[in-house]
Backbone bond lengths (Angstrom), bond angles and torsions (degrees), N, CA, C in turn:
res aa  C-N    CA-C-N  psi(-1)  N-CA   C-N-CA  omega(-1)  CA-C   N-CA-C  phi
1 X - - - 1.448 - - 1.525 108.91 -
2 X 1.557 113.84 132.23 1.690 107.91 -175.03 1.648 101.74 -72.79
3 X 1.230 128.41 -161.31 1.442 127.27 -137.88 1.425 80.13 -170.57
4 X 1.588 125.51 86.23 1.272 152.79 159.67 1.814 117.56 -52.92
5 X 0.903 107.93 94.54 1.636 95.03 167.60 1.596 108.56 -96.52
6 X 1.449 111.27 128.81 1.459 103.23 163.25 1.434 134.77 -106.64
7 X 1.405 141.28 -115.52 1.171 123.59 -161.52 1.827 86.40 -143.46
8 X 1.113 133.78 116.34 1.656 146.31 179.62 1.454 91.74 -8.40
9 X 1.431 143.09 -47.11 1.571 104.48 -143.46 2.088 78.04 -146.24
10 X 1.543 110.87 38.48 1.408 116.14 172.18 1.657 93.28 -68.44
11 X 1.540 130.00 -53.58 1.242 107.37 -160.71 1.253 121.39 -80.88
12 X 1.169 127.40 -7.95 1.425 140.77 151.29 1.349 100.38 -38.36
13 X 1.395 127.34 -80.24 1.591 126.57 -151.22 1.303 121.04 -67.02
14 X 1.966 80.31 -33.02 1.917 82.38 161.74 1.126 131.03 -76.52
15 X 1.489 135.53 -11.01 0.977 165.87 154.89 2.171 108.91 -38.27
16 X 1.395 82.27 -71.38 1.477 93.50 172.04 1.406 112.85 -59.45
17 X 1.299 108.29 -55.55 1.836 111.05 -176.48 1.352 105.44 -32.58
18 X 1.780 107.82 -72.52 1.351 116.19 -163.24 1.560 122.40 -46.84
19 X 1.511 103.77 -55.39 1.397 125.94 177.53 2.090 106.48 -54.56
20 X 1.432 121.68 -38.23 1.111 118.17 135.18 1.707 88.49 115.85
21 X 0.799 102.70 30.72 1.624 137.77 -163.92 1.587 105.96 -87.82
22 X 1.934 117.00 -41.89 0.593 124.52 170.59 1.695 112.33 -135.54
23 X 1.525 128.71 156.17 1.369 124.60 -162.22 1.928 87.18 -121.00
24 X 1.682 85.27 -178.32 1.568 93.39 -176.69 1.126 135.79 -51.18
25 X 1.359 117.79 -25.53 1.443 129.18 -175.92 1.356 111.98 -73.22
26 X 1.561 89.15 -45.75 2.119 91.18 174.81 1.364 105.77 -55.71
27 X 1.250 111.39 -52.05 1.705 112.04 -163.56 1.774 111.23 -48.40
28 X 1.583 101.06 -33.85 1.836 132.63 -157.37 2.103 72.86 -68.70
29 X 1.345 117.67 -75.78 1.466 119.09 -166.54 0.954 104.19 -55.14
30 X 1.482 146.88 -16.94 1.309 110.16 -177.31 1.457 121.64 -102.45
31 X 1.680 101.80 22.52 1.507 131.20 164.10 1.659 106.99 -79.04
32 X 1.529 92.52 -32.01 1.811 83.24 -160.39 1.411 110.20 -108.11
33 X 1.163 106.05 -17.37 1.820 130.36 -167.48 1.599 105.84 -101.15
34 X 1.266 124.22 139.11 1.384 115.73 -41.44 1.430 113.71 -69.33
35 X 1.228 88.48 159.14 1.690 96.85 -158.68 1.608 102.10 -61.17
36 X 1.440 124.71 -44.12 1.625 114.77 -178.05 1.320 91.34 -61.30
37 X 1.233 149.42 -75.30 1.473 154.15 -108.26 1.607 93.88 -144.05
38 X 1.481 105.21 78.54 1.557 108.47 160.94 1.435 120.43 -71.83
39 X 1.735 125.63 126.62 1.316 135.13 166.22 1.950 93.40 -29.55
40 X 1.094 135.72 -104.22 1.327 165.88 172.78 1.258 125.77 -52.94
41 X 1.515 134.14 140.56 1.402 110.54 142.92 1.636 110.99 -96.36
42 X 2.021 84.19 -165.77 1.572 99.01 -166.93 1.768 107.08 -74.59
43 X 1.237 116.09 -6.98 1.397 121.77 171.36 1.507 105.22 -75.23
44 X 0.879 121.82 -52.68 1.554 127.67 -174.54 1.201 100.98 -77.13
45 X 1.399 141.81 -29.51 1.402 136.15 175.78 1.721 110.70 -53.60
46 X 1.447 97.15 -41.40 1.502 104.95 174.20 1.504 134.66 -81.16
47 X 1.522 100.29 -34.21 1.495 114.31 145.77 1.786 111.10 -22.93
48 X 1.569 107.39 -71.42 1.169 118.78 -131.63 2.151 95.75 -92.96
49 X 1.167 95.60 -32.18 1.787 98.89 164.64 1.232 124.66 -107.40
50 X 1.555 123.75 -19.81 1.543 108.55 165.73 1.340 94.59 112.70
51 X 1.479 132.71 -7.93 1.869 133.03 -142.85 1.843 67.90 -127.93
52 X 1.419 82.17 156.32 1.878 111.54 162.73 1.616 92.45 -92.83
53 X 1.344 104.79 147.78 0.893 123.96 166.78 1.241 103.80 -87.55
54 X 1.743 98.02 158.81 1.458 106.61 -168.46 1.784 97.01 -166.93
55 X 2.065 81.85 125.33 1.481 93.04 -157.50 1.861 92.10 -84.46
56 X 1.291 103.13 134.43 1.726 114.77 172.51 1.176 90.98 -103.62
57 X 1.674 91.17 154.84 1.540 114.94 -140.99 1.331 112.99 -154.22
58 X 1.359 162.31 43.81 1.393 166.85 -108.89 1.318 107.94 -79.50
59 X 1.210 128.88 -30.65 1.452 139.99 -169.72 1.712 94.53 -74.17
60 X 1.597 126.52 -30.96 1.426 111.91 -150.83 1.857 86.48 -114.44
61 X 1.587 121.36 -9.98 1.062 94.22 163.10 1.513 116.52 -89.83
62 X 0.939 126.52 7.90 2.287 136.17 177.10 1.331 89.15 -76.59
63 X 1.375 100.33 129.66 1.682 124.96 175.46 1.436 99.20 -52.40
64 X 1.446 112.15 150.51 1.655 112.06 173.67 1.940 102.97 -88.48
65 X 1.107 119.56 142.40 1.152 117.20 176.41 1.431 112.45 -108.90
């Protein structure tokens, strides 16, 4: 069996996810929030819901002119 390290407060969120306590978006912030000191990463984001993460981006939703 490989030998997983995760991120200080991964079983927390998964915790919440599962229990349903918290939905995707929370899980999505606690990738980005706080921004120095993210809860999670985007690997574990996916771990923990099953979804690819997917970095949003403001520049690529602005119409191209």
């Amino acid at each position: 069996m490989a030998n997983t390290t995760h991120s200080k407060h991964f079983a927390k969120v998964k915790k919440y996810y599962n229990a349903g306590v918290w939905n995707e978006a929370r899980v999505y912030n606690a990738v980005t929030h706080p921004t120095s000191n993210p809860w999670i990463t985007p690997e574990e984001y996916e771990e923990i819901t099953g979804q690819p993460y997917v970095v949003e981006n403001e520049e690529e939703e602005a119409p191209e002119a």
